[in-house]
DODREN-111851 format. One record per residue (C-alpha): chain; x, y, z; residue number from 1. Coordinates in nm, 3 decimals. Layout:
   ch        xx        yy        zz     i
    A         X         Y         Z   NUM
...
***
This chain:
   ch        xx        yy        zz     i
    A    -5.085    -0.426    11.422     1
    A    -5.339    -0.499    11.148     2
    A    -5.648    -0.277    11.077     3
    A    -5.817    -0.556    11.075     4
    A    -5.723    -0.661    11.422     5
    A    -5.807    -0.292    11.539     6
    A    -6.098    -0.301    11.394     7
    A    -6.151    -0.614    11.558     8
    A    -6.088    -0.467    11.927     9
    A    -6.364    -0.179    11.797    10
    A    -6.608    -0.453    11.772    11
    A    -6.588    -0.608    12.101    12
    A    -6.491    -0.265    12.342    13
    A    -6.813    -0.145    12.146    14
    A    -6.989    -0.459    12.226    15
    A    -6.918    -0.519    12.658    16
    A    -7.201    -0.392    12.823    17
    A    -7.084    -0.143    13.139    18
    A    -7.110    -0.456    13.350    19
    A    -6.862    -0.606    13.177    20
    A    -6.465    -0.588    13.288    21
    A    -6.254    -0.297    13.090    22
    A    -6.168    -0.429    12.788    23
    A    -5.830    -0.322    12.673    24
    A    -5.713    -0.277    12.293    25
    A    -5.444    -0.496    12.194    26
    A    -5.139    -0.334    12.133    27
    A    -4.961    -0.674    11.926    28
    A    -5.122    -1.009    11.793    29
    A    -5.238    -1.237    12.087    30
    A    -5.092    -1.559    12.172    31
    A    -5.323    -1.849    12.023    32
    A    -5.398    -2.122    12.205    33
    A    -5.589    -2.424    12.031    34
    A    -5.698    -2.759    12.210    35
    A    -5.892    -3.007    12.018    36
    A    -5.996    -3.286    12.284    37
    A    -6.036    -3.586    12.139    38
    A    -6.391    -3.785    12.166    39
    A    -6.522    -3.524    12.428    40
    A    -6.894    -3.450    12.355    41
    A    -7.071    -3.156    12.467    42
    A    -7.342    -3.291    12.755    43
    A    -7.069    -3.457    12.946    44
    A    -6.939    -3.086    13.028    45
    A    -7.061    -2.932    13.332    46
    A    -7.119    -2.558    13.162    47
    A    -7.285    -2.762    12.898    48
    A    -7.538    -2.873    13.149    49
    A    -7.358    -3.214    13.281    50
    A    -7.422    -3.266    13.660    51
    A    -7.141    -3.373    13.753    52
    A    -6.782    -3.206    13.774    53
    A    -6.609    -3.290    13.499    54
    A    -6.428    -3.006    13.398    55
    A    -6.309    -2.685    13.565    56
    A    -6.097    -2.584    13.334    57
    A    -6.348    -2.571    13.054    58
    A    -6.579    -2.429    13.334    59
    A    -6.323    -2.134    13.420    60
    A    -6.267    -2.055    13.031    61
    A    -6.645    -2.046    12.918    62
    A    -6.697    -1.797    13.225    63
    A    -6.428    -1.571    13.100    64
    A    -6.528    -1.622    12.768    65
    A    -6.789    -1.706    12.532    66
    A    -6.938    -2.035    12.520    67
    A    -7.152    -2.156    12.148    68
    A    -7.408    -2.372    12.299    69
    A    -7.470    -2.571    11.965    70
    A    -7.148    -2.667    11.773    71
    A    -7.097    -2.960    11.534    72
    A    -6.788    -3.117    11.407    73
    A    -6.769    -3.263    11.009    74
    A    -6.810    -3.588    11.104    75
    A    -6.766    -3.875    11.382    76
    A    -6.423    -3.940    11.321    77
    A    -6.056    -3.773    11.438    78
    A    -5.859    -3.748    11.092    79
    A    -6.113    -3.568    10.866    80
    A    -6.261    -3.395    11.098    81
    A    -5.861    -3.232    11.221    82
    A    -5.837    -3.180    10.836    83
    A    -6.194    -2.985    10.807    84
    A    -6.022    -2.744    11.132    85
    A    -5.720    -2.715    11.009    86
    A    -5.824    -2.592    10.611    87
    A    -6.197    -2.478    10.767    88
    A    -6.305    -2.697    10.465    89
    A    -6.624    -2.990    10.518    90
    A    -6.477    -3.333    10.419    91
    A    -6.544    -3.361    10.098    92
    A    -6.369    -3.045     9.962    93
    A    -6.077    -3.137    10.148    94
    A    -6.115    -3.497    10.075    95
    A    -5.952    -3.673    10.356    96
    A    -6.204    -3.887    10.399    97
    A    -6.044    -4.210    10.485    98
    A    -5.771    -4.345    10.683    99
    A    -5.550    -4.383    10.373   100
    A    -5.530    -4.012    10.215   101
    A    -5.376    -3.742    10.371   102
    A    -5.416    -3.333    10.326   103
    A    -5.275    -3.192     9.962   104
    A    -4.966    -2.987    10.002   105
    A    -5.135    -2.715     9.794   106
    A    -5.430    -2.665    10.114   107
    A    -5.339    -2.354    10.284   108
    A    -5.394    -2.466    10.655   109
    A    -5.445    -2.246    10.961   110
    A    -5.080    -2.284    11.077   111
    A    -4.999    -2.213    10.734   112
    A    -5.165    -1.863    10.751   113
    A    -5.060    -1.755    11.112   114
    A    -4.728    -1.843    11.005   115
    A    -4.698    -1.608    10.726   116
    A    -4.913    -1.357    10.934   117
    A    -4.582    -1.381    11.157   118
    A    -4.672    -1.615    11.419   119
    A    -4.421    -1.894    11.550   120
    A    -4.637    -2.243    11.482   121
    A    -4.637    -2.562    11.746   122
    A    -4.838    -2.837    11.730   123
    A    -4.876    -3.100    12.010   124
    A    -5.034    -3.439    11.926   125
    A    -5.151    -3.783    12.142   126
    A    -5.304    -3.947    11.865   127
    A    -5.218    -4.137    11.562   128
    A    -5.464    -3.988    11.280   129
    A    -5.274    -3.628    11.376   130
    A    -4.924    -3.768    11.290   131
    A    -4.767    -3.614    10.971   132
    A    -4.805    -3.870    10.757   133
    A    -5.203    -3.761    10.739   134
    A    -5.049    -3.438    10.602   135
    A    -5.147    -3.260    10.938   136
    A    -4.843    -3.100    11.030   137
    A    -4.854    -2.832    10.766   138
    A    -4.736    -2.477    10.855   139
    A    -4.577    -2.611    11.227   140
    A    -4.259    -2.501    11.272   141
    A    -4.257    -2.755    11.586   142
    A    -4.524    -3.087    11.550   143
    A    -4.430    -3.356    11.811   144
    A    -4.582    -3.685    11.880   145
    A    -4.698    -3.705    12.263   146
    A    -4.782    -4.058    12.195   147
    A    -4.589    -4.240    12.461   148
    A    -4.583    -4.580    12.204   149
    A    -4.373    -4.421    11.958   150
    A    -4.007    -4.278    11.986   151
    A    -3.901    -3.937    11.975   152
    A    -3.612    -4.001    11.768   153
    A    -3.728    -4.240    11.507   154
    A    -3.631    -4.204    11.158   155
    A    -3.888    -4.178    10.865   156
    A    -3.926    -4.498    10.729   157
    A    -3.950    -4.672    11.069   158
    A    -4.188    -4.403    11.205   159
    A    -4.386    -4.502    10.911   160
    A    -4.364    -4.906    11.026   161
    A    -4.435    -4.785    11.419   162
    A    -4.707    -4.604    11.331   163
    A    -4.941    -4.877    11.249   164
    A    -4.794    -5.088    11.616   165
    A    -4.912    -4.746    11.765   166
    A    -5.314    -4.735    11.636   167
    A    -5.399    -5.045    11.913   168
    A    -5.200    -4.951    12.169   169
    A    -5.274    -4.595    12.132   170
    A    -5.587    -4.675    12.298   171
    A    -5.475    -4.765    12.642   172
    A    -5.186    -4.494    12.630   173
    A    -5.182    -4.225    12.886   174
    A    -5.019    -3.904    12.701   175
    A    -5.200    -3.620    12.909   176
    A    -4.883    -3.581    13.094   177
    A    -4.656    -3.599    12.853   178
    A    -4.836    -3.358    12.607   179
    A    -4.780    -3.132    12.915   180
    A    -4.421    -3.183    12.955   181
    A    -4.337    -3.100    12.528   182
    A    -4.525    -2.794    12.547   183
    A    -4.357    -2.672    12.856   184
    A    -4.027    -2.755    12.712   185
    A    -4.114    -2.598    12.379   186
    A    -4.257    -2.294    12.557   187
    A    -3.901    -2.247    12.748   188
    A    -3.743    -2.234    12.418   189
    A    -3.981    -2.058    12.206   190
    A    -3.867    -1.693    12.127   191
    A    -4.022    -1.395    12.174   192
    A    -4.331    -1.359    11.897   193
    A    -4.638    -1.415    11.913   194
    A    -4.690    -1.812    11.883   195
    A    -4.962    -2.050    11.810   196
    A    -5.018    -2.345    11.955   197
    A    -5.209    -2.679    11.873   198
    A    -5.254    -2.891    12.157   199
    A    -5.486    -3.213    12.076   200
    A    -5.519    -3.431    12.396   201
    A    -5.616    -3.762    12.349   202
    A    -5.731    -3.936    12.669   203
    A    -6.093    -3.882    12.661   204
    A    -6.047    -4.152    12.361   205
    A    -6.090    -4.515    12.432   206
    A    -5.998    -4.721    12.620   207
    A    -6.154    -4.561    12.935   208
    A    -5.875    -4.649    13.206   209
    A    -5.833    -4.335    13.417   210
    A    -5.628    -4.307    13.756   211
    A    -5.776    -4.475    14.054   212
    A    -5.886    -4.163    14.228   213
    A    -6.071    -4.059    13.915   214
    A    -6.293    -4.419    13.903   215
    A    -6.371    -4.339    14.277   216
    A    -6.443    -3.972    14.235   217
    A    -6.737    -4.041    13.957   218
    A    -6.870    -4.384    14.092   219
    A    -6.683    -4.483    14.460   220
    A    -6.956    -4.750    14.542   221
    A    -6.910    -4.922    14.228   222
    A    -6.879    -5.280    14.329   223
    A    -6.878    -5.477    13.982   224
    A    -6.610    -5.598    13.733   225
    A    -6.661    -5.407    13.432   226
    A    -6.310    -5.308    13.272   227
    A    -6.299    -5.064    12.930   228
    A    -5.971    -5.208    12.815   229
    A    -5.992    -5.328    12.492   230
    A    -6.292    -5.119    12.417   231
    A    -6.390    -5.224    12.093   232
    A    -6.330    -5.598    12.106   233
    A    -6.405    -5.612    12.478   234
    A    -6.760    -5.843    12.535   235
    A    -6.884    -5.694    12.815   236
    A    -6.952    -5.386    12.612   237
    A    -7.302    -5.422    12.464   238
    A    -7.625    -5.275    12.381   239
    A    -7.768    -5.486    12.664   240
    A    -7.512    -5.517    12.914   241
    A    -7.661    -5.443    13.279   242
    A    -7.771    -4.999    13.354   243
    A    -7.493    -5.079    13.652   244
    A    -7.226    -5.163    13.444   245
    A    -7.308    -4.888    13.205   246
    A    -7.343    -4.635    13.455   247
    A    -6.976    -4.725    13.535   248
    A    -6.869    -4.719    13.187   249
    A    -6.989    -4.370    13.162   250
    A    -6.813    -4.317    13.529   251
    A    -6.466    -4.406    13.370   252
    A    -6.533    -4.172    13.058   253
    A    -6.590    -3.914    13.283   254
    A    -6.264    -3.952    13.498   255
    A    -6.084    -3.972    13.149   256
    A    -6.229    -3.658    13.101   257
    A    -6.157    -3.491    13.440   258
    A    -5.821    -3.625    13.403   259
    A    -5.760    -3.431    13.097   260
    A    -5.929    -3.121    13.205   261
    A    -5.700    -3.097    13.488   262
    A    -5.341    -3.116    13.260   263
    A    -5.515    -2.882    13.050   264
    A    -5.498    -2.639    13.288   265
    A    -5.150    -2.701    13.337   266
    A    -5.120    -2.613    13.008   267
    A    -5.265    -2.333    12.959   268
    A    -5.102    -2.177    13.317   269
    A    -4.773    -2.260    13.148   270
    A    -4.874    -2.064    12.824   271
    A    -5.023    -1.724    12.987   272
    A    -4.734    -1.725    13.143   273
    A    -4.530    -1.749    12.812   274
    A    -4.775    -1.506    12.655   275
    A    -4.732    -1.255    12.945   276
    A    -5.086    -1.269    13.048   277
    A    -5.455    -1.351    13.017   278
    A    -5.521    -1.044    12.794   279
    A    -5.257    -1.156    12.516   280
    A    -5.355    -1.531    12.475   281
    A    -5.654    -1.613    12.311   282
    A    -5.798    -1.979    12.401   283
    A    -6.017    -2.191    12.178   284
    A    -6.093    -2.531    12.299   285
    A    -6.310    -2.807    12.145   286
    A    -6.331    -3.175    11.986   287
    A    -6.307    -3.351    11.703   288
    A    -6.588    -3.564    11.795   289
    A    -6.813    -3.686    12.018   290
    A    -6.876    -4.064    12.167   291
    A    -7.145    -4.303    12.140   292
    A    -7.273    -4.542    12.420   293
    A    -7.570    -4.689    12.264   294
    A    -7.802    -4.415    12.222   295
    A    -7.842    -4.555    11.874   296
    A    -7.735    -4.922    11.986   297
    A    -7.352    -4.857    11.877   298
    A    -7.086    -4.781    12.099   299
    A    -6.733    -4.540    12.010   300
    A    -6.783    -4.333    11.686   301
    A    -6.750    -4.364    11.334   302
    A    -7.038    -4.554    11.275   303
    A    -7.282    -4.228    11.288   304
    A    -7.370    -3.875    11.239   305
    A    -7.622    -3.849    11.566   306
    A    -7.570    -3.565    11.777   307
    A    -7.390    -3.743    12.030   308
    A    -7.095    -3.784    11.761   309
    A    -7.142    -3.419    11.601   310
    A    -7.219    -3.212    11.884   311
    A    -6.910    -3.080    12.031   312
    A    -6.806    -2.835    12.281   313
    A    -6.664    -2.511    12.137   314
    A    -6.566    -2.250    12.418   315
    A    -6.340    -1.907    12.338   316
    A    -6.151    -1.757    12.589   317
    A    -5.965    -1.437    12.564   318
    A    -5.973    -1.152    12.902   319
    A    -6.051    -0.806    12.835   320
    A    -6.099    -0.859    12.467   321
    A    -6.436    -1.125    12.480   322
    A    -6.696    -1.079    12.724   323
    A    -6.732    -1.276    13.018   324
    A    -6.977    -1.560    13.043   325
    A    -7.186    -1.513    12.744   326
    A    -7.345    -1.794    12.536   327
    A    -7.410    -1.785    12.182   328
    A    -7.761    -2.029    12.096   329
    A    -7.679    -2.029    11.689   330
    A    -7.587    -2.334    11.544   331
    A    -7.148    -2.314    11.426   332
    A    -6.976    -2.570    11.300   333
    A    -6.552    -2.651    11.384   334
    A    -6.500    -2.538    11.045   335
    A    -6.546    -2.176    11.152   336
    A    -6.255    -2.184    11.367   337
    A    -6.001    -2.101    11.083   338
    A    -6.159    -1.808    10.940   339
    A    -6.206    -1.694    11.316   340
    A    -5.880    -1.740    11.454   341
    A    -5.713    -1.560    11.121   342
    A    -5.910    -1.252    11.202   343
    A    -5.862    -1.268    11.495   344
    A    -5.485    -1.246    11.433   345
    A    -5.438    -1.057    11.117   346
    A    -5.376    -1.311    10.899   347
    A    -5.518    -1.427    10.582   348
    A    -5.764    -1.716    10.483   349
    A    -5.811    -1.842    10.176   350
    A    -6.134    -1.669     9.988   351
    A    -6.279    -2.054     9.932   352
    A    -6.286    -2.143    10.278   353
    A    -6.638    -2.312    10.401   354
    A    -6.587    -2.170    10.740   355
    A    -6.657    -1.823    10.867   356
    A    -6.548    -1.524    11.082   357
    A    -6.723    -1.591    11.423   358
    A    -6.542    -1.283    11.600   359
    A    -6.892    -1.088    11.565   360
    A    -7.088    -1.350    11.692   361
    A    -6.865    -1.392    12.003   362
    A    -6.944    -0.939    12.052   363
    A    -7.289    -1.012    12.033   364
    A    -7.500    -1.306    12.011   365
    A    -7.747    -1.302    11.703   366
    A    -7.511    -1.060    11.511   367
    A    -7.401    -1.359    11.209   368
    A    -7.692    -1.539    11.045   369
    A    -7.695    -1.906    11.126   370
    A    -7.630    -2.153    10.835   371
    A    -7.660    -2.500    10.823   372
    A    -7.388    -2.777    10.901   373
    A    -7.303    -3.021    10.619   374
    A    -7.195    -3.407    10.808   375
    A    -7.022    -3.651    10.642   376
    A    -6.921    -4.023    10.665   377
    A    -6.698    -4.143    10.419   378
    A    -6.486    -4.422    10.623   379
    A    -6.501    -4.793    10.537   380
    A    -6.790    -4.904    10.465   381
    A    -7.026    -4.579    10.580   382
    A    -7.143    -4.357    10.325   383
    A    -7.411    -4.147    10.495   384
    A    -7.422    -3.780    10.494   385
    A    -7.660    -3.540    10.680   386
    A    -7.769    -3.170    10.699   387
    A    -7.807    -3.001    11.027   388
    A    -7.992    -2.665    11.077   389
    A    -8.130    -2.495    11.401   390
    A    -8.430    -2.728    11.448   391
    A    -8.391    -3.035    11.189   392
    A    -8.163    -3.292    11.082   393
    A    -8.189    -3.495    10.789   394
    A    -7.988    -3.811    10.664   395
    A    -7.889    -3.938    10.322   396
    A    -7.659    -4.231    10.241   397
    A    -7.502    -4.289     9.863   398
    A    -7.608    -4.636     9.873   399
    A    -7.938    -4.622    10.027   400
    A    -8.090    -4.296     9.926   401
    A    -8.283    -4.008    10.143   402
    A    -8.318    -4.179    10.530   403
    A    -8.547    -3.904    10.698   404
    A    -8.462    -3.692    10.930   405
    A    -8.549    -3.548    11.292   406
    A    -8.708    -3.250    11.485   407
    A    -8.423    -3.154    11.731   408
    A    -8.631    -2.886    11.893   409
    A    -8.887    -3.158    12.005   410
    A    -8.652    -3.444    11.909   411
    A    -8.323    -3.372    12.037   412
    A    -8.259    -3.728    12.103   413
    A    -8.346    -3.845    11.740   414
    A    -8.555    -4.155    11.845   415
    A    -8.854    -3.995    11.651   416
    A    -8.801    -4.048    11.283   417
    A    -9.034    -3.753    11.062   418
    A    -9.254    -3.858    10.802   419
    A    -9.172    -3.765    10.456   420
    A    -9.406    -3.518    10.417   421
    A    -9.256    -3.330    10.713   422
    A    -9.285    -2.925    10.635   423
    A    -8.950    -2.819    10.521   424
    A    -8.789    -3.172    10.525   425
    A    -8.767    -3.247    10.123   426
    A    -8.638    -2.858    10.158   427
    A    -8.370    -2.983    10.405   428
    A    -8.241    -3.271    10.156   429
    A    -8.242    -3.062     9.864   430
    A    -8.002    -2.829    10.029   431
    A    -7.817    -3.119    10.172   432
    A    -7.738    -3.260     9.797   433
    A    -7.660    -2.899     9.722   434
    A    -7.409    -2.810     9.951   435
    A    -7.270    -3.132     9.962   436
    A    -7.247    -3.114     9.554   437
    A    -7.090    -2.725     9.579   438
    A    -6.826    -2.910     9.810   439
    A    -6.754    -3.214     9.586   440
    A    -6.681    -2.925     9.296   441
    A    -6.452    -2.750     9.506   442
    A    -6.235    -3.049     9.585   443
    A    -6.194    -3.070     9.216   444
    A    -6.054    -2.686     9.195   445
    A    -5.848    -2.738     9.499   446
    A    -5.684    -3.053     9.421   447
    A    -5.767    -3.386     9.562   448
    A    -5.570    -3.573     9.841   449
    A    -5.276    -3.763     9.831   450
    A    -5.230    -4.113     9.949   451
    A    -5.109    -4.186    10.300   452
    A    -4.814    -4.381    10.323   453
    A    -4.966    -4.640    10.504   454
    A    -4.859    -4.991    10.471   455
    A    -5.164    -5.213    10.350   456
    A    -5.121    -5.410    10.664   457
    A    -5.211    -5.085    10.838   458
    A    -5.542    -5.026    10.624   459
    A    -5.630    -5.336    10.725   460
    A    -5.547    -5.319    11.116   461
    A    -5.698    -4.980    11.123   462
    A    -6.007    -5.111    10.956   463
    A    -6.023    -5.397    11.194   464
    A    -6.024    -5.149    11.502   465
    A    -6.358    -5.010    11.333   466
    A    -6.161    -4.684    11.170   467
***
């Protein structure tokens, strides 16, 4: 075992108070466990403060664990954002910033680094912008498609064709279940070591067509017509449609939701078991993004940096080595996973990640300083970019200069634009343009992306479906 990782176990014994379970020193690396849910935002969890019951699982694992109350993704978008977790890099130092580049080989990725710290690598995917061809599967020994729309058994060049058929009709697929049944057959394979796992589940995405007994568990006396299929294109979907109809479009993303909390605890019951317990498997779960419905008169994502986009849940779970139930307030961003999880395991990152070591803050709360979260749109036709600190947000777009920004203490809605003169707000931009400069530079020293092989036809069908 590392000294790092002992020293690690130091930390947190040192840090339970006596009301806390025993909290045992690891005697090998733990068993990692990392879901990325796609399009789940934070306030539609019930330990983030949702009414209604939503999620269990995530319920059960921020009780055991440690729960960061404010965590924001890179941007409002699955592929860079993935890309920002995997290198804990912001988007424009890794570069993949649009739906035709994909990752450098010369990135050294979290599977990358748990792999050479000794760790056997799977990764688990529902959605297209995680396939390989994105440059994603880096450092896996295992990375399988989930997506039910695409064959198992394909070969290269028509994977590369099917890919592009599988964007639209990834949107009605259904691949909870079968994300569950790869990594249960992987885990009866896998060998002995320590492994890590990537699990992203995709459901929670659009189109918003969960089981029957879902609908009727979130909105039974729904009497309307309102179907999600066909989110994007579909008319009855619209900044003024009627509250009922909206209340049952937010009814269906919460059964998608439930739906996917429930095989994720599947999951994970099928990987404690493979790890031999609770106290070797260390759980991180969180999103790539958020979802807009028309807080800001869009609907989806991509379109935004508002905090219904950005603000994800982030929740780490790991028995007798985190305390139970606590909640850190300070402001982290999905690009400190990588730097976390590495410590966490005795691996390596590389010295220029962005990202950093959470593992004091999740001993005690207030033990890191907080910095600020760098967000960035770069897909299309969106250009914007924003900086997000404790209490403020500003927003700046290449083509249309400095757009304000908002008091999230008072404003946490951001339907209150502040005036220019704003205490600390032309302070907030210039360290926007600074950080987001420092990034651009090291993109340069890293290397930039590659190009996607993606067939112009599927630039175009992607762009059409508002990627």
């Amino acid at each position: 075992m590392s000294t790092r990782t002992l020293a690690l176990a130091a930390l947190l014994c040192a840090a339970c108070s006596s009301d806390d379970a025993p909290v045992a020193t690891p005697t090998r690396q733990p068993s990692i466990l990392f879901v990325s849910i796609d399009s789940l935002r934070a306030d539609h969890v019930r330990c983030y403060g949702y009414p209604k019951e939503t999620s269990p699982t995530l319920d059960a694992l921020a009780a055991s664990g440690v729960r960061f109350q404010t965590a924001v993704s890179t941007t409002s978008w699955t592929l860079p954002s993935h890309a920002a977790m995997f290198t804990g890099l912001y988007d424009s130092a890794h570069g993949v910033v649009d739906n035709g580049l994909a990752l450098a080989e010369n990135h050294v990725t979290l599977a990358e680094s748990l792999k050479d710290a000794g760790y056997q690598t799977a990764g688990f995917f529902g959605g297209p912008y995680l396939h390989p061809i994105y440059g994603l599967s880096q450092g896996f020994d295992v990375y399988e498609s989930c997506m039910t729309t695409i064959p198992a058994d394909i070969d290269a060049m028509e994977l590369r064709r099917e890919v592009t058929k599988a964007v639209s009709p990834s949107h009605a697929d259904i691949t909870s279940p079968r994300t569950l049944e790869r990594v249960t057959h992987w885990a009866e394979r896998a060998d002995a070591r320590p492994f890590f796992a990537f699990v992203h589940l995709w459901d929670v995405h659009y189109d918003y067509i969960p089981p029957k007994e879902y609908v009727e568990r979130f909105d039974p006396d729904y009497t309307g017509s309102l179907d999600a299929r066909d989110y994007m294109g579909n008319p009855a979907i619209r900044p003024d449609m009627p509250a009922r109809d909206l209340e049952h479009l937010l009814a269906l993303y919460d059964g998608e939701i439930r739906f996917t909390d429930e095989h994720l605890g599947k999951i994970i019951e099928v990987l404690r078991k493979k790890a031999g317990g609770d106290e070797n498997l260390l759980i991180v779960v969180t999103a790539d993004h958020g979802e807009e419905f028309f807080e800001h008169a869009q609907r989806g994502h991509a379109m935004t940096l508002f905090e219904e986009v950005v603000r994800v849940p982030l929740i780490v779970s790991w028995p007798g080595h985190v305390a139970n139930g606590r909640v850190v307030d300070e402001l982290v961003r999905t690009i400190d996973v990588f730097p976390t999880l590495a410590a966490a395991a005795g691996a390596r990152a590389p010295s220029y990640v962005q990202g950093r070591d959470l593992l004091a803050a999740l001993a005690q709360p207030g033990a890191i300083p907080t910095e600020p979260a760098l967000l960035e749109l770069w897909m299309a036709t969106y250009d914007f970019r924003a900086l997000r600190t404790e209490t403020i947000k500003v927003h700046s777009s290449e083509t249309k200069g400095d757009l304000g920004g908002f008091r999230l203490d008072k404003d946490a809605r951001e339907l209150d634009p502040l005036k220019a003169d704003f205490p600390n707000i032309k302070k907030a931009l210039l360290r926007l343009h600074e950080l987001a400069g420092q990034s651009t530079e090291l993109r340069t020293k890293i290397g930039d992306p590659t190009e996607a092989i993606v067939q112009p036809w599927l630039q175009e069908r992607l762009e059409q479906l508002g990627y």
